[in-house]
N, C-alpha and C positions, 0 to 999 in steps of 0.2 A: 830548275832546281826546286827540289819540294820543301816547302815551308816548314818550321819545325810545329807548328801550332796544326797543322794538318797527320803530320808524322803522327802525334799519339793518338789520337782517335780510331784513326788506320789498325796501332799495333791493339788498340783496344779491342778492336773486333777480331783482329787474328788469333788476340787470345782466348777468345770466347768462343768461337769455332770451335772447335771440341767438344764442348761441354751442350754445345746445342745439339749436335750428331748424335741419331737414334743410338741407343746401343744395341748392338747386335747378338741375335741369339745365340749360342755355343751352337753348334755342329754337333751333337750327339748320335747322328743318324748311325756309326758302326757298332755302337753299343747298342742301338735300339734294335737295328738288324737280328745279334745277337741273343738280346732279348725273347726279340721273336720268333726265330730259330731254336730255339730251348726249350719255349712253351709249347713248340708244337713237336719238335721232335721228341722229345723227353718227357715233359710234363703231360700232355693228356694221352699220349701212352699209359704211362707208368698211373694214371689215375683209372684206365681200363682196367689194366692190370689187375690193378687193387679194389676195384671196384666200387671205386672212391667217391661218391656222390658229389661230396662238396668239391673233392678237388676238381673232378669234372666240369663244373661249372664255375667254377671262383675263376676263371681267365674271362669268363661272358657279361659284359654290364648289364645292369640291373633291366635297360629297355633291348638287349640284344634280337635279330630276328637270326631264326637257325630255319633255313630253305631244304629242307631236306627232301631227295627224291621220292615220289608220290604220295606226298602228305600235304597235310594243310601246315602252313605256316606255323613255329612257332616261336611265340613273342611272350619275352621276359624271363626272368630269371627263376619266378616261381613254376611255369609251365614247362622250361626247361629242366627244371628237377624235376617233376611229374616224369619228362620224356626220360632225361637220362637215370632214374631209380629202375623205368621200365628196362631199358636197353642193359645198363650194365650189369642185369640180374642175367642175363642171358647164356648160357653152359657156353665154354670152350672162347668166349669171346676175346679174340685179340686186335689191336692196332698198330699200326705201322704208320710214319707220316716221313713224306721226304722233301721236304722244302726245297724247291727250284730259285722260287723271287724272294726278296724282299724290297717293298718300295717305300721309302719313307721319306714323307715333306719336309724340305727344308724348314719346315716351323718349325716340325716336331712335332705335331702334334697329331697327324694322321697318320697312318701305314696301309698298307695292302699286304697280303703274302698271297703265293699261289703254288701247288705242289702237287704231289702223288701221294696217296695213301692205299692202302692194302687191309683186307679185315677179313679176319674169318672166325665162326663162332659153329656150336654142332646144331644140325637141323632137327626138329623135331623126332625124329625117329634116329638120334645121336651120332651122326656120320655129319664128319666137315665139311661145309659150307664157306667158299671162299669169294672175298670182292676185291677189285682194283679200279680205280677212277685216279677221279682229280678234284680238285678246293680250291677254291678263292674267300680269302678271311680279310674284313675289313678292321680295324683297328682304331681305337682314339685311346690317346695317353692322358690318363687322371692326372687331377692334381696331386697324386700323391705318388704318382710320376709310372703309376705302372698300367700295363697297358692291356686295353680292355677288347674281347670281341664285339663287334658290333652288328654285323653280320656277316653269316658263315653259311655257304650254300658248297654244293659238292656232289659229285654226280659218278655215276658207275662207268666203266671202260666197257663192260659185259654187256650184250644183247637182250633188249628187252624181251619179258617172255613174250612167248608165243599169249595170243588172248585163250582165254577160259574157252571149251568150248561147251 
């Protein structure tokens, strides 16, 4: 038989059980999915489009690296405007983005995406020029809950040219 003098101590800690238990993060990952399906299908389109500088870049954190096929890396968010003032000056330029993944950490606080996109713009002597590949975009969610590239590499479907000769 259990004593009554033992009993409450017992219920003392039962109660307190709770309130010592981590709290748990929400689950937001289908909204973040979302999220990131938006920005890429919608948002840096439509910032092609427009030719939109800032909004081109406003998805990339401030230390982002953009890997882009045969170039030198670039990093940050100032050297990324340099690149894309150059790029979206460019006649006929469009983009297309088709999100396959999205993987997001149960923290919450990282993501990956990985997809097709499609781009074609006019060649120097004004006849279109078309590309199709693939991206892998790495993700960290601010604290002000929106989510940043962090790095974005991406690569052509197309046969590399022939060399110079």
């Amino acid at each position: 038989m259990i004593r009554r003098w033992l009993l409450l101590p017992v219920i003392g800690l039962l109660c307190l059980t709770p309130a010592c238990k981590q709290q748990e993060t929400p689950d937001t990952r289908a909204a973040d999915e979302r999220a990131i399906r938006d920005l890429e299908e919608t948002e840096w389109p439509r910032a092609v489009a427009d030719k939109d500088v800032a909004r081109y870049i406003f998805p990339y954190s401030d230390d982002a690296l953009v890997l882009n096929p045969n170039q030198p890396i670039i990093t940050g968010k100032e050297a990324l405007g340099v690149y894309a003032t150059k790029i979206l000056a460019t006649p006929g330029l469009s983009l297309t983005m088709q999100t396959v993944r999205v993987e997001v950490a149960r923290s919450g606080d990282l993501a990956y995406s990985h997809g097709t996109y499609a781009t074609s713009m006019d060649s120097a002597k004004g006849k279109p020029v078309t590309d199709k590949g693939k991206y892998v975009v790495v993700y960290r969610k601010e604290p002000d809950g929106k989510w940043k590239a962090v790095a974005d590499i991406y690569n052509s479907d197309l046969p590399a040219a022939p060399p110079a000769k």
